[in-house]
C-alpha positions in Angstrom: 0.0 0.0 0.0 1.4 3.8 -0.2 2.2 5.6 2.3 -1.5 7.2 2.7 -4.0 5.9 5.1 -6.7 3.8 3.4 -9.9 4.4 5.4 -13.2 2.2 5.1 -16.4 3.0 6.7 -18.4 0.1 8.2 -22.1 2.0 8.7 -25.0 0.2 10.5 -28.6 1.3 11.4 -28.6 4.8 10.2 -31.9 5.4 12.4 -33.2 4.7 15.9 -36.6 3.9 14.7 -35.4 0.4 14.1 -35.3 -2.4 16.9 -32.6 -4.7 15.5 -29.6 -2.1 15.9 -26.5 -2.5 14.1 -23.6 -3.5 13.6 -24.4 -7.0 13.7 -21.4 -9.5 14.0 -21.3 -9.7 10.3 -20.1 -5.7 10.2 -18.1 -6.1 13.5 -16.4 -8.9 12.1 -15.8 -7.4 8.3 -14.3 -4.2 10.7 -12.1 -6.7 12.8 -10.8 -8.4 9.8 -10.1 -5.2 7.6 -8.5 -3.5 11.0 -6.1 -6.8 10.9 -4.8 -6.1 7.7 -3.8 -2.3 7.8 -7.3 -1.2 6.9 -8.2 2.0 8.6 -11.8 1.6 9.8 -14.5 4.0 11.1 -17.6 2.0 12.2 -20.9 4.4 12.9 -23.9 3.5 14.3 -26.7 5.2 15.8 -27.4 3.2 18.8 -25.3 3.3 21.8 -23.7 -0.3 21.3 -23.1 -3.4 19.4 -24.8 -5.8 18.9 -28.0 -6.8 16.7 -29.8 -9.3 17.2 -26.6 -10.2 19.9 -27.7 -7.8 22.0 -28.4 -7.8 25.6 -31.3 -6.3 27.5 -30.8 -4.8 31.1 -33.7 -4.4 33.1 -34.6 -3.8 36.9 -37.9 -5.3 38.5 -40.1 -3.8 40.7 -38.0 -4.7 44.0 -34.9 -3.2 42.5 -33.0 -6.4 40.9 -31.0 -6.1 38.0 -32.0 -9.1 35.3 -29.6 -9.4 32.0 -31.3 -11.1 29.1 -30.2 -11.9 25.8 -33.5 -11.6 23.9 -32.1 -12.3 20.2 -30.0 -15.1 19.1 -30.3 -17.1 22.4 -27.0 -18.9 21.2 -25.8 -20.2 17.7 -24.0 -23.2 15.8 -21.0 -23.3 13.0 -20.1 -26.0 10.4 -18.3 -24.0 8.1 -14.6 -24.3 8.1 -13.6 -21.1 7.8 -16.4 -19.5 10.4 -15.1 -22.6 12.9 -11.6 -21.0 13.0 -13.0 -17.8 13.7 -15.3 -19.3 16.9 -11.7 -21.0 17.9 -9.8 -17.9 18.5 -12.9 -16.2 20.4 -13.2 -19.3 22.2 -9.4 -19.1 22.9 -9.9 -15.1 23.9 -12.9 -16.0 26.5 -15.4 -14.3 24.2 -17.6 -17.4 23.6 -18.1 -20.8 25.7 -20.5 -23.7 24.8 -23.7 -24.1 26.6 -23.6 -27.7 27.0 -27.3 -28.5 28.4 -29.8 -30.9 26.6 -32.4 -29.1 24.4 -35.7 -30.4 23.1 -38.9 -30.2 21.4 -42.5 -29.9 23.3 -45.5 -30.4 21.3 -48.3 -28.2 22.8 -51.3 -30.2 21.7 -50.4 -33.6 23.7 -48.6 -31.1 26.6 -45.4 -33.7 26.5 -41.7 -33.3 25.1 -41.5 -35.4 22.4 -37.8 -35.6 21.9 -34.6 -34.8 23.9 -30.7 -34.5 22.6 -29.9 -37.4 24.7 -29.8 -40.3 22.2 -27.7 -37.8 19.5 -24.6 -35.8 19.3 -26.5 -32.4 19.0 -24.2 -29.5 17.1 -22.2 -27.6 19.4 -24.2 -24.5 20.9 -21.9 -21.5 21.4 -22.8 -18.3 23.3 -21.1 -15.0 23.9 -19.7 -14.5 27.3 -20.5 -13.1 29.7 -23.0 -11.9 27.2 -24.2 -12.5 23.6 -22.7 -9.1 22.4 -19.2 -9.4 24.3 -18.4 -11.1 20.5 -19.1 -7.4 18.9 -18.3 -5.2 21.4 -14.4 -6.6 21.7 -14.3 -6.9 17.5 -15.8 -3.4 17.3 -12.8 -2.1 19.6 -9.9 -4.4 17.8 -6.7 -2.1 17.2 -7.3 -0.2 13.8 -11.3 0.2 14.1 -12.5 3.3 15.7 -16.3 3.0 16.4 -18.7 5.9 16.8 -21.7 4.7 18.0 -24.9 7.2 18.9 -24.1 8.2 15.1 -26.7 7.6 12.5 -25.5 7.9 8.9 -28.3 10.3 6.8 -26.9 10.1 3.4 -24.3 7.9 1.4 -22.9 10.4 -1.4 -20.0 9.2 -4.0 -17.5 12.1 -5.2 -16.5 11.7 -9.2 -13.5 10.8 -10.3 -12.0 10.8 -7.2 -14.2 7.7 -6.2 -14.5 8.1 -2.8 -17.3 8.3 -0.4 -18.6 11.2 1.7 -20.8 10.3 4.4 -22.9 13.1 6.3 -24.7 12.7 9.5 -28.5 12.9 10.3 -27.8 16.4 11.3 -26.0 17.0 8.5 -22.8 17.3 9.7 -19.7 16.2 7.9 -18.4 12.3 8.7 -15.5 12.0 6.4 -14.8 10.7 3.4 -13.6 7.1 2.5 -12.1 4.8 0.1 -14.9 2.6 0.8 -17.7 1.6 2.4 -19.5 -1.5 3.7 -23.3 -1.4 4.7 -24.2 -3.8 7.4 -27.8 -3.7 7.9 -30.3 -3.9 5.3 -32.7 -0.9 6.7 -30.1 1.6 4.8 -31.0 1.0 1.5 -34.4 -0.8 2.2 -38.0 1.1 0.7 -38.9 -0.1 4.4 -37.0 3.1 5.4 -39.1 5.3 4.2 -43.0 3.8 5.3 -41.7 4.2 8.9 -39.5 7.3 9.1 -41.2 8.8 6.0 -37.2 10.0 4.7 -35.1 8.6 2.0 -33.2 5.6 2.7 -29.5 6.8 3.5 -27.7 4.8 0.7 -29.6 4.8 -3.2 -29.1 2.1 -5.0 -29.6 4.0 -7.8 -25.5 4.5 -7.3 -25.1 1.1 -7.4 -27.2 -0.2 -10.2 -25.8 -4.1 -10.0 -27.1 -3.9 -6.5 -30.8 -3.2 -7.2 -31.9 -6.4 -6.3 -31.2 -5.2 -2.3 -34.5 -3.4 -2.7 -36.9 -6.0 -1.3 -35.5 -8.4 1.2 -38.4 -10.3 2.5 -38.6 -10.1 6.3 -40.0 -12.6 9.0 -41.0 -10.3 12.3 -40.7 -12.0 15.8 -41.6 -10.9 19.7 -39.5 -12.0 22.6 -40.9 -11.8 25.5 -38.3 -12.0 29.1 -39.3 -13.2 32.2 -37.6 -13.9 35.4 -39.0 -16.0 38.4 -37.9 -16.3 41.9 -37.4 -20.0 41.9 -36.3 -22.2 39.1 -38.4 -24.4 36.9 -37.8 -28.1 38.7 -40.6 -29.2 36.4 -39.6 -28.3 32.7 -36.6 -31.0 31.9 -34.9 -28.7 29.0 -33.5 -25.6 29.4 -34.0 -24.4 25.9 -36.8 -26.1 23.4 -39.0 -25.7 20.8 -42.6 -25.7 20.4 -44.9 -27.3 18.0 -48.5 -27.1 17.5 -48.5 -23.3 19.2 -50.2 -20.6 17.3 -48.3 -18.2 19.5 -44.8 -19.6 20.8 -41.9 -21.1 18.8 -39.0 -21.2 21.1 -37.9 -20.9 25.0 -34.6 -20.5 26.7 -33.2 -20.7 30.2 -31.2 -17.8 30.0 -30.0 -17.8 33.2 -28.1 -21.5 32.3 -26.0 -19.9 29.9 -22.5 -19.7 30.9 -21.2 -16.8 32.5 -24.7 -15.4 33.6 -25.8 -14.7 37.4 -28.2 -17.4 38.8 -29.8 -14.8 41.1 -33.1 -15.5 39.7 -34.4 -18.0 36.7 -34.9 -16.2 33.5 -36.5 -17.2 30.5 -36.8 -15.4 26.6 -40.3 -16.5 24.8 -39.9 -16.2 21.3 -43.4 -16.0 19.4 -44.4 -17.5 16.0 -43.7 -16.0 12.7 -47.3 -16.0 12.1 -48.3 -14.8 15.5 -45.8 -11.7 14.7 -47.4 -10.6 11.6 -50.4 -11.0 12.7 -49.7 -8.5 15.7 -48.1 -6.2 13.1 -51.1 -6.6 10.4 -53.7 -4.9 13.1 -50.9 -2.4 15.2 -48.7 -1.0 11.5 -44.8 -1.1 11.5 -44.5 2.2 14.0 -42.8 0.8 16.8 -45.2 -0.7 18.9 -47.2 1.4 22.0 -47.0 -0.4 25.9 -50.4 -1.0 25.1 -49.1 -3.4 22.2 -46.2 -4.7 23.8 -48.2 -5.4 27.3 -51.2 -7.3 25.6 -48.4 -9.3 23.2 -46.6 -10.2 26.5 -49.6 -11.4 28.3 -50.5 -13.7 25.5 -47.1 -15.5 25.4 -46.9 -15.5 28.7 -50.0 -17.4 28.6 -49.2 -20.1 26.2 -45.9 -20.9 28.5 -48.3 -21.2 31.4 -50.6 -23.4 29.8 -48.4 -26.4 28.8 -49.1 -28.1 31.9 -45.5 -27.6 33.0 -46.6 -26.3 36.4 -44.5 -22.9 35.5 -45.1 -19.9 38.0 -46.3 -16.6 37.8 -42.9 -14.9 36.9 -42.4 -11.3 39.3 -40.7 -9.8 35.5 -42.2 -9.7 32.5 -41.5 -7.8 29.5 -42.1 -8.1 25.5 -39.7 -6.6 22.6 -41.0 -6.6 18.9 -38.0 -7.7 16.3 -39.6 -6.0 13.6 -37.7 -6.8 10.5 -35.1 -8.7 11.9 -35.2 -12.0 10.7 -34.6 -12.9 6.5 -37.0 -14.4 4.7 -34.4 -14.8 1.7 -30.5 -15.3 1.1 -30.1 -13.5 -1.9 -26.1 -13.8 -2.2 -25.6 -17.4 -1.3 -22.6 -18.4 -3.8 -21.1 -14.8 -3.6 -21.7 -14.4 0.3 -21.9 -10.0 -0.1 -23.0 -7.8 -2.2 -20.2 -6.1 -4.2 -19.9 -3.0 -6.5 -16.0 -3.0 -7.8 -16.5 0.4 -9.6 -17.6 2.1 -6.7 -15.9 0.0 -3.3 -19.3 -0.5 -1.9 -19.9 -4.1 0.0 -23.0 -5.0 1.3 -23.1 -8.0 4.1 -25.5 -9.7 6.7 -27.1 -12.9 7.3 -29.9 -11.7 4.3 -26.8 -12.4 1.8 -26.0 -16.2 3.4 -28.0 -17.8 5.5 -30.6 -16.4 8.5 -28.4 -17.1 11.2 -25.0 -16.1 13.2 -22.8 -18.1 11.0 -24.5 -16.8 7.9 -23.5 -13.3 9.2 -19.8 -14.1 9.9 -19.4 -15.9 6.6 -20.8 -12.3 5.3 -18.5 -10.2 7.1 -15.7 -12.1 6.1 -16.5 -12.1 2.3 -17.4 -8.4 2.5 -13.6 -7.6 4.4 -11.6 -9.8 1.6 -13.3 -7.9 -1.7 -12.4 -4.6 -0.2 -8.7 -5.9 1.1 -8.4 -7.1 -2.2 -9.4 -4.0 -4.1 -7.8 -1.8 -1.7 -4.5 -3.1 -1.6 -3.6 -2.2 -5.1 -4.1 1.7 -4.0 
């Protein structure tokens, strides 16, 4: 490389009307790896942390306790060579641990588990620690990448024939300019921008024409609900399972049986149906949803868990988070892993380009880091 500094911007959520924040892994760890290699990187984001859908949730009950939940990705799994070295070295740094307890599947309409992980070898389940987001919050602060969070980008702009990209704030201010520029969460550029916040989505595709196809991702919505109780669950023999024949609930997890987390007091995250989400979202619109939304959606759930026969408690903490758009309906760069625009340095990366899921992200991230290194390093 010559002697001047090649800078990338990494840019996530560009406004705090979204629930599923950015930078997900998939920009942290396209950040990490471009920092690695001599790659000058300015990550912003507009909420106060990293994270995603790796997020965690702080909340204080009534009598003053603190309860920690992660109420995304409860925890995910790798087969992928190249994603499996990556989980090594955090696994090597303390970043992630396995959680080792059996998982199953409960089918609501005979009230009985109907399988358990006993009889198989189940694909190892990996989990940040002490946290889900301790895996983005230590990449997004790797020598090399400075990150800026509580900064929303408001407009992508490319500067002719320099070919480098000027990025202003949502106040307008000045960010810098750049050699290039990855976008890491599919609200920049999506038309779903604009029903919500009624303003143009920060980056236009119509600079990147090859990209176009970005402008419809299908989206699958979710609710978590979190709840704590006082004593733990003796009666349910899983601490994480599925659930079929529910109308309402797909998934539950003990978070509090992750490793690393405080066993103070048991806590669970509800996730709901697919179907139950859009539903909820048909009748209340895509404006993030009132208390009076969130409080009747967490009452239902709560419900359902009740009412599997499990003997489950009233919990003393309850409360429901909407993931509006979170979850891909689509992978829409499976063989190419990111989108990529030579001409004008412009990667775009997340799970929506591989797979729905934490590895799909890092395989994303990674692709996204190696076009720009590639292109970069001949400057």
């Amino acid at each position: 490389m010559q002697n001047t500094v090649t800078k990338v911007a990494v840019v996530g959520s560009g406004n705090c009307f979204f629930e599923n924040f950015e930078p997900t892994v998939s920009g942290a760890v396209c950040a990490a790896t471009l920092a690695r290699n001599g790659i000058s990187v300015t990550l912003f984001d507009s909420a106060r942390g990293p994270g995603g859908r790796m997020s965690q949730r702080r909340e204080i009950s009534e009598d003053g306790k603190e309860l920690l939940f992660d109420h995304g990705a409860p925890y995910f799994t790798v087969t992928n060579p190249d994603v499996l070295s990556v989980v090594a070295e955090w696994e090597s740094r303390g970043l992630v641990a396995e959680w080792k307890l059996n998982f199953g599947s409960f089918d609501c309409f005979s009230n009985k588990f109907v399988n358990t992980e006993n009889q198989e070898r189940p694909s190892k389940k990996y989990v940040g620690v002490p946290r889900m987001n301790s895996i983005c919050r230590a990449l997004c602060h790797e020598p090399g990448v400075e990150s800026k969070f509580n900064v929303g980008v408001g407009k992508f702009e490319c500067i002719e024939p320099e070919n480098l990209w000027s990025l202003m704030g949502l106040d307008g201010q000045n960010l810098g300019h750049f050699n290039g520029v990855v976008a890491s969460d599919k609200n920049i550029f999506s038309p779903r921008f604009t029903e919500i916040t009624g303003q143009s989505p920060p980056l236009d595709l119509s600079l990147a024409p090859e990209l176009v196809k970005l402008r419809n991702i299908p989206v699958n919505p979710c609710f978590a609900l979190m709840v704590a109780f006082s004593d733990p669950l003796s009666l349910v023999p899983a601490k994480g399972f599925s659930l079929t024949n529910s109308k309402v609930l797909s998934w539950a997890y003990c978070e509090s049986s992750k490793p690393g987390r405080s066993c103070t007091s048991e806590r669970w995250v509800l996730h709901s149906t697919m179907e139950y989400a859009k539903d909820v979202i048909a009748q209340t619109g895509l404006q993030k949803p009132s208390q009076e939304t969130l409080s009747k959606v967490g009452n239902e759930m709560l419900q359902e868990f009740l009412g599997t026969g499990l003997s489950i408690p009233q919990p003393f903490f309850k409360k429901a988070h909407r993931w509006g758009s979170a979850f891909p309906a689509a992978s829409i760069a499976k063989e190419e892993k990111c989108l990529w625009d030579e001409k004008k340095r412009l990667a775009i990366c997340g799970d929506f380009c591989v797979s729905p899921n934490v590895e799909g992200a890092i395989l994303s991230g990674l692709a996204a880091a190696s076009k720009l290194q590639s292109m970069l390093s001949s400057l």
